[in-house]
RODO-2510 file (C-alpha; in nm, 4 decimals, decimal comma):
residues 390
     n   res          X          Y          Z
     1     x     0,0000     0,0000     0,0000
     2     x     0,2870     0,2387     0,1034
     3     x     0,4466     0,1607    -0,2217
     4     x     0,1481     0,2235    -0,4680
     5     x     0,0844     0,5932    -0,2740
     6     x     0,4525     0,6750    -0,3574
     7     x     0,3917     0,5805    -0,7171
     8     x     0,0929     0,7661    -0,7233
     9     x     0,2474     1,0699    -0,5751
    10     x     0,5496     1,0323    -0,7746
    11     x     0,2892     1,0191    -1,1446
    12     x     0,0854     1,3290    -1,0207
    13     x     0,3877     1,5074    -0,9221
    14     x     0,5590     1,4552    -1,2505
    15     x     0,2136     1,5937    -1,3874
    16     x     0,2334     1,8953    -1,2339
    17     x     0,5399     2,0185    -1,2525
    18     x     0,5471     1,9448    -1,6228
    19     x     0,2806     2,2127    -1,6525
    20     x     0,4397     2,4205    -1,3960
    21     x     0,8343     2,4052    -1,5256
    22     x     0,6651     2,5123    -1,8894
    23     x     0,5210     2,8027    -1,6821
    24     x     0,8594     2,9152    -1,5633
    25     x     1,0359     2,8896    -1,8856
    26     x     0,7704     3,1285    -2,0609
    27     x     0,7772     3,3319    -1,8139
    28     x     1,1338     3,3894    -1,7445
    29     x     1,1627     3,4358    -2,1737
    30     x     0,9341     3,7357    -2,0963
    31     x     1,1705     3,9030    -1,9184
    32     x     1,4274     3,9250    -2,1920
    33     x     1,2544     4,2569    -2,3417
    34     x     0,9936     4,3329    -2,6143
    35     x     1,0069     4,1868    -2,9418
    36     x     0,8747     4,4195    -3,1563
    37     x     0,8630     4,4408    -3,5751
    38     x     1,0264     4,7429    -3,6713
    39     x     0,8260     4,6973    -4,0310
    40     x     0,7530     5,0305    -4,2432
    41     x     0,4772     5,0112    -4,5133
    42     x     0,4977     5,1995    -4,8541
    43     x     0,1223     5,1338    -4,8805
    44     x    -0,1758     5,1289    -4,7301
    45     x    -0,3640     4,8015    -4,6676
    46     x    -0,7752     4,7545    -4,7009
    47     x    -0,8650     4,6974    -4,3320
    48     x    -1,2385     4,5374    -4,2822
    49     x    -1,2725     4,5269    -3,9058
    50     x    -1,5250     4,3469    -3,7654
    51     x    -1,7257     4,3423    -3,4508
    52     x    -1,9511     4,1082    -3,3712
    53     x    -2,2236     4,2676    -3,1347
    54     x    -2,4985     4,0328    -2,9411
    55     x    -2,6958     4,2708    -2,7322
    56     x    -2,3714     4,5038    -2,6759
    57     x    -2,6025     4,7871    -2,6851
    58     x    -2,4156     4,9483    -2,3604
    59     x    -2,0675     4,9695    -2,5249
    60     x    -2,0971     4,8814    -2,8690
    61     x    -2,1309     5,2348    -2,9730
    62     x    -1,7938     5,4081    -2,7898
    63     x    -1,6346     5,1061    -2,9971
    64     x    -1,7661     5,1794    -3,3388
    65     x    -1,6754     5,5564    -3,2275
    66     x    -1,2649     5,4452    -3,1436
    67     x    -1,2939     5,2605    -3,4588
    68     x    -1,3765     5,5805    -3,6537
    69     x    -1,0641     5,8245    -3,5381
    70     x    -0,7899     5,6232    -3,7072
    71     x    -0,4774     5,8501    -3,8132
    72     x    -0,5490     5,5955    -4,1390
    73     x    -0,7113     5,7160    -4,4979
    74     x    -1,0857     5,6433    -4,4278
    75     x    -1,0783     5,5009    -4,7965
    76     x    -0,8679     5,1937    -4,6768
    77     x    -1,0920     5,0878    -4,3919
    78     x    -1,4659     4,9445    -4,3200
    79     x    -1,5928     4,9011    -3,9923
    80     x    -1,8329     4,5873    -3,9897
    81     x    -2,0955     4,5646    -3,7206
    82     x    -2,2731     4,2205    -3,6816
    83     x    -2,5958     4,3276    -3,4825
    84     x    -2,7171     4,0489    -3,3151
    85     x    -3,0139     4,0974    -3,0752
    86     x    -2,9612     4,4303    -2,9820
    87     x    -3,2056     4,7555    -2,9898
    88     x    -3,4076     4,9271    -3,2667
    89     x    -3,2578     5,2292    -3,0769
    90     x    -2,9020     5,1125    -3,0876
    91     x    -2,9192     5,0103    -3,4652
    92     x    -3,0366     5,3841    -3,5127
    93     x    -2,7563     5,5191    -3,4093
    94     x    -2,5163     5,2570    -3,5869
    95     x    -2,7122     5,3449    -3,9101
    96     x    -2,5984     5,7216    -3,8944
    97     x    -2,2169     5,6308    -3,8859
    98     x    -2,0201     5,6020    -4,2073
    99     x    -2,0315     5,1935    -4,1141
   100     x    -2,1893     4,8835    -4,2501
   101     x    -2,4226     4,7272    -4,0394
   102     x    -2,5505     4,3799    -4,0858
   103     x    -2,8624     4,3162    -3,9057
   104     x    -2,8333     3,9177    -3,7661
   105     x    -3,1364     3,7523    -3,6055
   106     x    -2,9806     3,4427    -3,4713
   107     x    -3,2220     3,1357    -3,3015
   108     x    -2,8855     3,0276    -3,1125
   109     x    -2,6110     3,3083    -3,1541
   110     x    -2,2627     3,3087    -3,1285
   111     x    -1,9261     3,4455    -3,2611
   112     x    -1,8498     3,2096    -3,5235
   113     x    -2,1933     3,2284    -3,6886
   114     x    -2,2233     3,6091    -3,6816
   115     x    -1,8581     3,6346    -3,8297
   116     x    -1,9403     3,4223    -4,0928
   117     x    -2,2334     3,5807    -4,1715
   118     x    -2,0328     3,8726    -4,2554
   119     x    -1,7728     3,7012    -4,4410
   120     x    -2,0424     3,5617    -4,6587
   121     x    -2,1724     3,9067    -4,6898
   122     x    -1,8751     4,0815    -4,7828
   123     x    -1,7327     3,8095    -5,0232
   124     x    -1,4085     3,6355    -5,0373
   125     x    -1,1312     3,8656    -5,1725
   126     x    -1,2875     4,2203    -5,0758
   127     x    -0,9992     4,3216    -4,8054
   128     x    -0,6497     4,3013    -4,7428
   129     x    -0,6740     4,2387    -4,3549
   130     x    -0,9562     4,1212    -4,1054
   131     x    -0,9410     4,2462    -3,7730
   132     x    -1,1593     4,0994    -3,5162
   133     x    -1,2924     4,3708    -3,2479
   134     x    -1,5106     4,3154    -2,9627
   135     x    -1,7716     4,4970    -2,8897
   136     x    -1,6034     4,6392    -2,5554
   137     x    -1,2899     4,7047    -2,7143
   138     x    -1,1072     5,0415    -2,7451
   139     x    -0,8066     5,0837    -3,0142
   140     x    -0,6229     5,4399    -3,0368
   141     x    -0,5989     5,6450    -3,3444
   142     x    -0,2556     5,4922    -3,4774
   143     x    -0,3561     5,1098    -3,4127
   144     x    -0,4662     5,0570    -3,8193
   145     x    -0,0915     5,2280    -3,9003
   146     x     0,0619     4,9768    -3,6271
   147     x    -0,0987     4,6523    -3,8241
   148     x    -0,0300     4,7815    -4,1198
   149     x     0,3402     4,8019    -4,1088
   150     x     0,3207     4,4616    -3,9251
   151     x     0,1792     4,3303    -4,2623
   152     x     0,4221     4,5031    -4,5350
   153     x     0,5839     4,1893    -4,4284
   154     x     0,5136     3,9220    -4,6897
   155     x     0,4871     3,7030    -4,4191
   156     x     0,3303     3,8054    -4,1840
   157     x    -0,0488     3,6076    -4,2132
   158     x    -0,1468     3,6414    -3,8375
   159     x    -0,0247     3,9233    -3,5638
   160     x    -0,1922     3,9410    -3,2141
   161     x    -0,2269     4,2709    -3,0387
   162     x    -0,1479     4,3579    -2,6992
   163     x    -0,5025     4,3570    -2,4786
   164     x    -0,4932     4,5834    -2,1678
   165     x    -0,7613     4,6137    -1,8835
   166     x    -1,0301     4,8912    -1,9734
   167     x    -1,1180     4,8832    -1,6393
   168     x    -1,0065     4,8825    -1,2430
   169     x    -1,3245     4,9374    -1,1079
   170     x    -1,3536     4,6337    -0,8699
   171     x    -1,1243     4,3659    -0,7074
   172     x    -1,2613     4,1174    -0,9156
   173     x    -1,1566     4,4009    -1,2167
   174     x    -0,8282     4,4402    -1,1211
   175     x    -0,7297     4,0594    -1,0593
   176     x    -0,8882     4,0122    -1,4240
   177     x    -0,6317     4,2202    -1,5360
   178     x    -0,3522     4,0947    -1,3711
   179     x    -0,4547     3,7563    -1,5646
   180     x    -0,4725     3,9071    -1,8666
   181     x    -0,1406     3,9973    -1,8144
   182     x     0,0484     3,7397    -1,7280
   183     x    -0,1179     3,5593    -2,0319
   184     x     0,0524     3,8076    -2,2547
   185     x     0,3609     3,7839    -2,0495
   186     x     0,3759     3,3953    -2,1035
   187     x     0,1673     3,2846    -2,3747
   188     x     0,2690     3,5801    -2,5936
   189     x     0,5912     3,7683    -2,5244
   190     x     0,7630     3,4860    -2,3813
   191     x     0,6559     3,2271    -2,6730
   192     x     0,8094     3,4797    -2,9068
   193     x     1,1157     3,5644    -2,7439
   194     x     1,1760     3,1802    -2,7535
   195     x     1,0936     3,1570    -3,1487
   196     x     0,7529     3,0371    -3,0964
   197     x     0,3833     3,1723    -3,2294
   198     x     0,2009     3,4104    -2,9898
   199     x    -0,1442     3,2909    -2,8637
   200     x    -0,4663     3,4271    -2,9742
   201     x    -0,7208     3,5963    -2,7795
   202     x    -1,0530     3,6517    -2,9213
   203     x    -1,0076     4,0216    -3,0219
   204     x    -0,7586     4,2561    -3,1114
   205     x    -0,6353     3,9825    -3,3506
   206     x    -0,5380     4,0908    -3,7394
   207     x    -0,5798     3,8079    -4,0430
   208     x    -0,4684     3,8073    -4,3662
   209     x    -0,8442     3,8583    -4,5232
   210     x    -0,8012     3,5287    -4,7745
   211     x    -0,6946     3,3154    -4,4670
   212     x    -0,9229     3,4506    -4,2347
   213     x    -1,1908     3,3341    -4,5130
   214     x    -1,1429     3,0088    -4,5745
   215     x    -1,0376     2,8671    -4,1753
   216     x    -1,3395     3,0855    -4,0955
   217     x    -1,6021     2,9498    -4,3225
   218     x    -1,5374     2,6251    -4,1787
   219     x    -1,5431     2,6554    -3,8207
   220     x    -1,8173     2,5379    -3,6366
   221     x    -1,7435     2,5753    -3,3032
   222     x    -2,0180     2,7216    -3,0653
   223     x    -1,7293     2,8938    -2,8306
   224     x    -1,4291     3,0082    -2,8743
   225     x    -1,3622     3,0668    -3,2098
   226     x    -1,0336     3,1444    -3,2032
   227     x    -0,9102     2,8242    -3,0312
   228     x    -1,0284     2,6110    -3,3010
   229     x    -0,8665     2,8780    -3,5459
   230     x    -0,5321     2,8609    -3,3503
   231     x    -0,5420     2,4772    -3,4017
   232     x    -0,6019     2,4860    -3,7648
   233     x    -0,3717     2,7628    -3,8339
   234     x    -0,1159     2,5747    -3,6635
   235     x    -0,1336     2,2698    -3,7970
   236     x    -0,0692     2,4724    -4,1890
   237     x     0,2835     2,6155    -3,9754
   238     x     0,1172     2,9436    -3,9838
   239     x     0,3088     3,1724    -3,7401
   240     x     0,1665     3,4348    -3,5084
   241     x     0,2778     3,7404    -3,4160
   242     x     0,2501     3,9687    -3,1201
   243     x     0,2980     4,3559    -3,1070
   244     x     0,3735     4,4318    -2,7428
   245     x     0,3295     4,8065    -2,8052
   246     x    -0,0081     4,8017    -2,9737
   247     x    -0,3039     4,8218    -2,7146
   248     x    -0,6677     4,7503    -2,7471
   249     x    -0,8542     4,7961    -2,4070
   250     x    -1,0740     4,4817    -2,3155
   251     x    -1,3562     4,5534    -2,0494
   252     x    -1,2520     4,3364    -1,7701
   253     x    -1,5192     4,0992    -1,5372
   254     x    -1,6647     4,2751    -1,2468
   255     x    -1,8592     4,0325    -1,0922
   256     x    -1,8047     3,6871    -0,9413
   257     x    -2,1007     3,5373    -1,1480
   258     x    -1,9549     3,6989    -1,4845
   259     x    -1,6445     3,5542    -1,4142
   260     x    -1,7951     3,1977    -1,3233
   261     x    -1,9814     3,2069    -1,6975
   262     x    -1,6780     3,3620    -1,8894
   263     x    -1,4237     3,0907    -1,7204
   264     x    -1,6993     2,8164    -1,8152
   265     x    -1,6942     2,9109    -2,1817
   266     x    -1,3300     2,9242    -2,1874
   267     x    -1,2633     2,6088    -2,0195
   268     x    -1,5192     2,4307    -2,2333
   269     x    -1,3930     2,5996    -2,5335
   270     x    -1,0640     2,4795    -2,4173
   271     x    -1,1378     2,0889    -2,3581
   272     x    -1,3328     2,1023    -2,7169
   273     x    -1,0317     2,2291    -2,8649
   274     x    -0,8152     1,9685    -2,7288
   275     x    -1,0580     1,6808    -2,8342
   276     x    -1,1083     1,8126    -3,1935
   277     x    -0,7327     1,8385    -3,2901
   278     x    -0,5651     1,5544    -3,0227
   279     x    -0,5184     1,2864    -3,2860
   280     x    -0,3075     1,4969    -3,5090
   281     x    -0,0248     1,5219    -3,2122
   282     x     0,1335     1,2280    -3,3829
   283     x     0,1548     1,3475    -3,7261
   284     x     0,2323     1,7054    -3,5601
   285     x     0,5099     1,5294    -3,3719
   286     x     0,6744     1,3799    -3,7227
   287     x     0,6312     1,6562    -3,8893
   288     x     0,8133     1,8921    -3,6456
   289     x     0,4759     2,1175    -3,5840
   290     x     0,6067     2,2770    -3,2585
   291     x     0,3839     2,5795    -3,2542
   292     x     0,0637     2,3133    -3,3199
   293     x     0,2185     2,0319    -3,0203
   294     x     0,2824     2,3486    -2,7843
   295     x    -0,0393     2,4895    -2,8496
   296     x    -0,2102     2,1322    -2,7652
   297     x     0,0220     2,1359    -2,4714
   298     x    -0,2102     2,4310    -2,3560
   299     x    -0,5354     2,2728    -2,4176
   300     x    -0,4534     1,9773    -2,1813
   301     x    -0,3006     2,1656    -1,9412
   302     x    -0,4736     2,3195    -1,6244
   303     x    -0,5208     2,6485    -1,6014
   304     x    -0,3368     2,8868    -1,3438
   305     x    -0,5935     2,8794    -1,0814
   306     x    -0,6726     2,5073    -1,0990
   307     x    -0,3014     2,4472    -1,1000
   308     x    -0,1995     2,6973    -0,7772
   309     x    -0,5191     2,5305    -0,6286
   310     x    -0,4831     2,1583    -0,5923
   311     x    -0,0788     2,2250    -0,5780
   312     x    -0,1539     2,3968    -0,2420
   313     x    -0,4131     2,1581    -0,1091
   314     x    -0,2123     1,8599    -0,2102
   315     x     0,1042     2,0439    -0,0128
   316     x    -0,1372     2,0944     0,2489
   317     x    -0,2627     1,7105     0,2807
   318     x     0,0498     1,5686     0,2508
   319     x     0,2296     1,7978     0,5573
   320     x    -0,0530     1,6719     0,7254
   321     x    -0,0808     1,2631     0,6647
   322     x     0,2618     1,1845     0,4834
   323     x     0,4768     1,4881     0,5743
   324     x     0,7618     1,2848     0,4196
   325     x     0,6272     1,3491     0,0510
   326     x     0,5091     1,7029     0,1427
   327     x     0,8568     1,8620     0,1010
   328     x     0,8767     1,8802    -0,2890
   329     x     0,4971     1,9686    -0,2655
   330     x     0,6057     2,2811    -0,1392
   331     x     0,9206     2,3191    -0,3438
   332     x     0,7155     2,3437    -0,6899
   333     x     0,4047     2,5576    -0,5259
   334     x     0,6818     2,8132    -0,4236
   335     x     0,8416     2,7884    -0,8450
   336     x     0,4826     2,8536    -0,9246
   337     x     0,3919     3,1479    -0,7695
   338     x     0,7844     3,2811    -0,8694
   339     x     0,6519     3,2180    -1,2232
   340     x     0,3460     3,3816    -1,1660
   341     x     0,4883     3,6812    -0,9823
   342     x     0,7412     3,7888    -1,2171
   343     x     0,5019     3,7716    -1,5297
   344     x     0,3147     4,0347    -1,3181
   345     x     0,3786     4,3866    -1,4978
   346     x     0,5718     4,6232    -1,2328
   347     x     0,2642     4,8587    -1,2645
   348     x     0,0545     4,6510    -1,1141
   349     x     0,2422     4,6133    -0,7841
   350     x     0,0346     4,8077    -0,4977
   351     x    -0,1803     4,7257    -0,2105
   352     x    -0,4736     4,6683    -0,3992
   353     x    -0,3167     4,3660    -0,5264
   354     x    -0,3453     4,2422    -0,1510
   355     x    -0,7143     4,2505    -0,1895
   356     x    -0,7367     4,0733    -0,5288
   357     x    -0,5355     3,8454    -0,4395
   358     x    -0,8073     3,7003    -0,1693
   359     x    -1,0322     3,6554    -0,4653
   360     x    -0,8109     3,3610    -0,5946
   361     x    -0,9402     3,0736    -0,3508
   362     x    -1,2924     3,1691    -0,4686
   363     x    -1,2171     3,1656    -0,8406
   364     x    -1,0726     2,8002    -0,7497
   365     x    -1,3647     2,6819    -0,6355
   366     x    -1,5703     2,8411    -0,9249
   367     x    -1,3230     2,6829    -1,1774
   368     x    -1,2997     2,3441    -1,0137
   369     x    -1,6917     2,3539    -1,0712
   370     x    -1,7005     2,4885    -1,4404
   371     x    -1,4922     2,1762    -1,4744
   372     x    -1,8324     1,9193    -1,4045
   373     x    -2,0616     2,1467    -1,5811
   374     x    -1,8162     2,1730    -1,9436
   375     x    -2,0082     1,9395    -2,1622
   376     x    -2,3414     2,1287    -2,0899
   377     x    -2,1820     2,4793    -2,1792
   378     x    -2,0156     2,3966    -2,5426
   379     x    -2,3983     2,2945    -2,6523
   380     x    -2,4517     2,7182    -2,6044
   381     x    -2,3347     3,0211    -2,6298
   382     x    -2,2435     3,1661    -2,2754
   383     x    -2,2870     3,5620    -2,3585
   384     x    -2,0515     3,8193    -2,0926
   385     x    -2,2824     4,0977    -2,0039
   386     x    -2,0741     4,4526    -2,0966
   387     x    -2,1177     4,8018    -1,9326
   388     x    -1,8874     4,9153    -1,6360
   389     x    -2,0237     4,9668    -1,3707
   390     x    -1,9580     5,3434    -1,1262
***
């Protein structure tokens, strides 16, 4: 019996720190410095960017209205809106704005059907570039002049943008923010700094239009698009870029219940992701697909919170029953949180972070239940309520 609980601990250790040395690694590559494409373009690209807007009535418009003010020639650029559900009132307005608005009345709505509703609208070879924009996003005036020198690159197909926190306005806010950033500081600025593609995101994301088409037209995914169009995009050796200096403000979860819905439709978008594509790891493997086997590496693994969670309870047991296996327990939940803490952008060091940082056993439990009710939530499409709050 004693010898099958140290094999046991010995497997799920292994386990874990595979997911937690990969951690370290990305984040540490962060810390080299920005990797930036000092690109110039001669020309100007046609931009289409889309936003895809299911009862976004509360923010959609300041959006549409950042969208507008870009130091880029108006000719050159089309902002999309994909009105899903939302008011007579709010279409109004929308219809006085040098935009195109395509009115979508969707029995079961979601991303991927109201992008490719516009795709199909605006045909295959109409634009240059396709940049997705949510509804609660705000880009500044030279973003379209940013993406456009990314692209006088030849090849440059994909580039991810840097998404900041719109908002501090609660705890909840401001430890949203902090995760957002140390996802750019590991999955994005570290990947690249070690040669590898930047992850996508869901918005602030730029396409080569022709791509974007044809992964696009056959995705059918009910959430999270862009995972599915990481995997396939991948698995052609299609490389993605990140500009560190190019910001698009994301409006961040205020509310415990938001944040137990959005994490729900991630994870399941996650664990859908990593089920679709799993069986190509071997061919991946052969082929020498790194970016497509790291990126599956990501689907299987556990997520932050899940991770710090059951490697502190598991630290915690074990000091109490077998306090001769505790010991490394310890060791790797102390590398974690160094991996965590030094993806964390200096900026965001104060005393505030005391108080988001008692949020994180509650998000635990939230995520450790999103991970029995995942099957349910991929058969529809969890919507994020927008609007901050005073």
């Amino acid at each position: 019996m004693k010898l099958l609980l140290h094999i046991f601990d010995w497997i799920l250790y292994i386990l874990f720190a595979i997911n937690v040395l990969y951690l370290l690694i990305y984040s540490l590559a962060s810390l080299w410095g920005k990797t930036g494409m000092p690109t110039f373009a001669r020309g100007y690209k046609r931009f289409v960017l889309l936003i895809a807007a299911y009862k976004e009535d509360a923010v959609v418009m300041d959006t549409v209205q950042a969208c507008l003010v870009q130091d880029y020639p108006s000719d050159k650029y089309d902002v999309v809106v994909i009105s899903d559900h939302m008011r007579p009132s709010t279409n109004e307005k929308l219809r006085a704005l040098p935009i195109k608005l395509l009115l979508v009345d969707l029995e079961k709505s979601t991303n991927t059907k109201s992008l490719k509703a516009a795709l199909e609208y605006l045909g295959e070879d109409s634009y240059d570039i396709a940049l997705i924009i949510d509804a609660d996003n705000i880009i500044n005036s030279s973003y379209l002049v940013d993406l456009n020198n990314a692209f006088a690159d030849s090849e440059v197909k994909v580039v991810q943008t840097h998404r900041i926190a719109k908002n501090w306005n609660t705890n909840m806010a401001y430890l949203d923010a902090i995760s957002e950033e140390i996802n750019n500081s590991i999955f994005r600025l570290g990947h690249v700094n070690l040669g590898m593609s930047a992850a996508l995101i869901g918005s602030g994301m730029a396409f080569d239009y022709t791509l974007f088409y044809k992964v696009m037209m056959t995705n059918t995914s009910v959430g999270g698009f862009d995972r599915v169009l990481e995997m396939k995009l991948l698995f052609h050796r299609i490389f993605f870029y990140y500009l560190p200096d190019t910001y698009i403000l994301d409006e961040k979860i205020q509310k415990t219940k938001a944040f137990y819905q959005q994490r729900r439709r991630w994870l399941s978008a996650q664990y859908y992701s990593l089920g679709e594509f799993v069986h190509h790891l071997i061919s991946a493997i052969r082929d020498r697909k790194w970016d497509f086997c790291d990126k599956l590496f990501q689907q299987a693994a556990l997520s932050r919170v899940l991770l710090l969670g059951f490697t502190f309870i598991f630290s915690l047991c074990l000091s109490v029953w077998f306090p001769v296996l505790a010991c490394k327990w310890w060791v790797m939940f102390g590398v974690l949180v160094f991996a965590i803490v030094i993806a964390i952008p200096r900026r965001f060091w104060r005393w505030r972070l005391v108080k988001a940082i008692c949020f994180v056993p509650y998000s635990f439990l939230l995520m450790f239940i999103n991970l029995f009710r995942l099957k349910e939530a991929n058969k529809e499409f969890i919507h994020t309520e927008h609007g901050v709050e005073e």
